[in-house]
N, C-alpha and C positions, 0 to 999 in steps of 0.2 A: 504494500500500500504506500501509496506515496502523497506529496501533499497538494499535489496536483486533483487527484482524486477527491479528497477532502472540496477543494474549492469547486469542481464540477460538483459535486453532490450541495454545495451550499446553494449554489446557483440555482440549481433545479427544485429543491425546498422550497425557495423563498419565489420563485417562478409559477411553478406548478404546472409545468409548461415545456414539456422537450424544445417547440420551435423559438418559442422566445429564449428560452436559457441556453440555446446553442448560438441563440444572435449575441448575445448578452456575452459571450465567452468568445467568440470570433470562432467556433467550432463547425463542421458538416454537424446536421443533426442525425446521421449515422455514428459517427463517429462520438457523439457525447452517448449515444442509448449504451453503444459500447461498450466504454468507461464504466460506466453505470450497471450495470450489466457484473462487468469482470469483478467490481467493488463488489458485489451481492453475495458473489460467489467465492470470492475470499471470506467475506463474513459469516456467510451459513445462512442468513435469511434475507429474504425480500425488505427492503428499503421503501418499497413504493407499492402502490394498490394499481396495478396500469387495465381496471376494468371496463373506465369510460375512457371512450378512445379520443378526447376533447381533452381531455388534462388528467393529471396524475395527483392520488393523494399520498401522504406520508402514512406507512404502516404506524403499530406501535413498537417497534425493532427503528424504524427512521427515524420519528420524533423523537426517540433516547439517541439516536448514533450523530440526530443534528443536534441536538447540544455538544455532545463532544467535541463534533470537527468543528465549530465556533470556537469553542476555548482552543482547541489545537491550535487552526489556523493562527487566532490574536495571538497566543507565548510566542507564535511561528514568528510572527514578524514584531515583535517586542523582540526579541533577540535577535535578529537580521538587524535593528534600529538601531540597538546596543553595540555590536559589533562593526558597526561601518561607522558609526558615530566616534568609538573607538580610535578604529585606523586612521579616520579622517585627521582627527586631531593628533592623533602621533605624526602622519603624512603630511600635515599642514596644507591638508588637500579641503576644497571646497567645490563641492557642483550644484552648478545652477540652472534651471529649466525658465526660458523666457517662450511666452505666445511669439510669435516669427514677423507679427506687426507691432509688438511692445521692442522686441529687441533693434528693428530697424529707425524705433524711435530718438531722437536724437537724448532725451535723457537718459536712458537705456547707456550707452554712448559715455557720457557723464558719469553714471553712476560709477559705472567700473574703471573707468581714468582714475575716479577720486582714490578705491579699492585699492588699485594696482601700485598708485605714489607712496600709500599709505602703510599697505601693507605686503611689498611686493614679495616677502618670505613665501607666501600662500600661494599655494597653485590655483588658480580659478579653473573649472574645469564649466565650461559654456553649453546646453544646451536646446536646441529647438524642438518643442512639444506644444501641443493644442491644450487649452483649459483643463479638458478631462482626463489627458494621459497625463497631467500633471500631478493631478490628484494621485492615480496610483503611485506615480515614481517617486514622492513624498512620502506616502504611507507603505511604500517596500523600504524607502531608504537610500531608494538611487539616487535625490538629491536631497539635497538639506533647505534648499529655500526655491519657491517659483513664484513668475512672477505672470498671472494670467488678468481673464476678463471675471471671475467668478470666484468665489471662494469656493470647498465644498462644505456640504453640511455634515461637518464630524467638531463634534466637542472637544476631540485631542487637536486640533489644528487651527490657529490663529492666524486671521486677515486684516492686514493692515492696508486702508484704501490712500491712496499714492498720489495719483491724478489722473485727468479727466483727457479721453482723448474723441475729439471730433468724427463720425464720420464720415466718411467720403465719396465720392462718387469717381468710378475707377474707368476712365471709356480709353475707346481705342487712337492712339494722336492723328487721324485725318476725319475720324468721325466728325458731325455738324457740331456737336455738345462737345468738342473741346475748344472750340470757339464760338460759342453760345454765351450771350452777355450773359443772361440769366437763367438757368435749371430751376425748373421744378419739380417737384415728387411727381406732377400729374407726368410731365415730357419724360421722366423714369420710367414709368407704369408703361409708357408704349412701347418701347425697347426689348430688345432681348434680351433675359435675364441669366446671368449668367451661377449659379447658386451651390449649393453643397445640403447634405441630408442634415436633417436633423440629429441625429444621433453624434454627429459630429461635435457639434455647439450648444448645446440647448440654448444656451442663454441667450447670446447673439443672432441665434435664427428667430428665437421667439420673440426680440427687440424690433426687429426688423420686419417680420409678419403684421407686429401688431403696430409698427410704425405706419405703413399701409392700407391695413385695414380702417385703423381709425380716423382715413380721412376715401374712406368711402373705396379706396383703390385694390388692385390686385398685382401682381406679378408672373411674366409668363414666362418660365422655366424653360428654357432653351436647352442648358444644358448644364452636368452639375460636373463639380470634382473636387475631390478631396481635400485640397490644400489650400489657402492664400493664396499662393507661390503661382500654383497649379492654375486655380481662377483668371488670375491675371495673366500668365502666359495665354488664355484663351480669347482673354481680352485686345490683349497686344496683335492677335490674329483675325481682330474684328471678327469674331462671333458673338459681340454680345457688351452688356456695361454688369457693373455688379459694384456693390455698395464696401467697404472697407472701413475699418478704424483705423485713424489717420497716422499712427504711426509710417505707414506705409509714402505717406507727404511729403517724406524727405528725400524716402531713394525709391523713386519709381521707376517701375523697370524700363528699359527701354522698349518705344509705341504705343506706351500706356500716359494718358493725363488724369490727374489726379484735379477735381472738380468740388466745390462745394456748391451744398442745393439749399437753396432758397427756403426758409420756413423749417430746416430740419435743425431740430435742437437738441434732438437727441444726445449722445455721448455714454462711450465707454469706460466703464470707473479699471484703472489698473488697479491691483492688488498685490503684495507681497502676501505670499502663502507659507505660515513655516509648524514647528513643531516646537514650539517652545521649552518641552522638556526635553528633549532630544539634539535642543542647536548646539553645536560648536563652539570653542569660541573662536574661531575664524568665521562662524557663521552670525554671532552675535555681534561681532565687529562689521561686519558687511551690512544689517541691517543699517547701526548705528551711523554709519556710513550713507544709505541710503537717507535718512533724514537728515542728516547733515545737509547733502545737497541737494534736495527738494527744497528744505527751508529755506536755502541761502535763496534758491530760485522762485521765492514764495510759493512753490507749487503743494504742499504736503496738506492731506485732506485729512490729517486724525489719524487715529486710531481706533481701532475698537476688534472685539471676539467674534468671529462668525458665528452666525447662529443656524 
């Protein structure tokens, strides 16, 4: 048994649902029944009631064996926390997860200049991750502080909001709208929208649905992909416009202009994401750092605990 198994079996618990808990797991849902499957059959008994062929219920052998893999899993990665938190600070090693339009931000930029003059002993070790793979790589331990659109909702993990970044309107540079005096949401809504799934973002897709909606409008989905990066290379090929948080205002790609629209007030709050019991102090210097020069830049929005 391994602890892989554990967290396919939590998934499917708390699921109750082969297809979503194999979405939910980035799994074939052949390949979790499997799993699940080989688990039963290490253990001796059925796990699961599979009699309504709509969803699964937990036997009474499952409901006792999911509490267990819950406390499993949590020591699992309390000690994973323990031990890299560890090495970091004997290594004088620190890794950081920035969203890919915070890090092209020009305070992004700033931040870590000030880090590096200050403390250039530390390795910073840099990475690009989306809001929700940030969350995991925090609560595995792969880094020690990130820097997204969202805090998550875990009471071990404190958000500190940063500043505020505009967004924007991303077309392709011969398009009419990058020489258009004035954009509006309504000249948006007729374009081709260029977009990515929801499971991706929630927050930012659902900012942007309901930016939309609440003035009556729609968006027509031309075509999606996975990335920032990815979007705007689609852009740059004139297939389409699609909306960004501004960090992206500084360094646009090339074929791509970056546009603001009229009446849109919206804005993305940045966050530091960290573990408070668990930082560094390479990683508590880094924060401390980070308000340093937000302040000096009057940019710093508070503090406060995610809830």
């Amino acid at each position: 048994m391994e602890l892989r198994h554990l967290r396919y079996f939590v998934a499917l618990a708390e699921e109750l649902h082969f297809g979503r808990a194999a979405a939910r797991l980035r799994l074939a849902q052949p390949s979790l029944s499997r799993q699940i499957r080989q688990l039963e059959d290490e253990i001796g008994a059925d796990l699961l009631d599979r009699t309504d062929p709509r969803h699964v219920t937990l036997t009474a052998a499952g409901m006792q064996f999911l509490e267990g893999a819950r406390q499993t899993l949590a020591l699992a990665e309390r000690t994973l926390h323990d031990a890299r938190r560890a090495a970091d600070a004997e290594s004088g090693r620190l890794a950081i997860a920035f969203v890919p339009s915070i890090l092209q931000a020009p305070e992004a930029g700033a931040i870590l200049r000030h880090f590096r003059e200050a403390q250039g002993e530390v390795r910073v070790e840099v990475t690009s991750l989306r809001t929700l793979e940030q969350w995991e790589a925090l609560r595995s331990g792969r880094v020690q502080i990130g820097f997204c659109y969202h805090p998550p909702d875990d009471a071990e993990i404190r958000g500190d909001p940063l500043w505020q970044q505009r967004i924007l309107l991303a077309v392709p540079a011969h398009h009419p709208l990058a020489s258009a005096p004035v954009i509006s949401l309504e000249m948006v809504a007729r374009e081709a929208f260029i977009w990515f799934d929801r499971a991706l973002s929630p927050p930012y897709h659902d900012l942007v649905r309901k930016l939309f909606e609440s003035r009556g409008l729609s968006i027509e989905v031309a075509q999606e992909a996975t990335t920032e990066s990815a979007r705007l290379s689609l852009v740059a090929g004139g297939l389409g416009v699609t909306l960004v948080p501004g960090g992206w205002g500084a360094h646009p790609p090339v074929g791509v202009r970056m546009r603001s629209v009229t009446g849109l007030e919206e804005s993305m709050q940045v966050w530091a994401i960290y573990d408070a019991n668990r930082l560094s102090r390479a990683g508590d210097a880094f924060l401390s750092g980070v308000r340093r020069v937000l302040r000096g830049a009057s940019m710093l929005d508070g503090s406060r605990k995610a809830s």
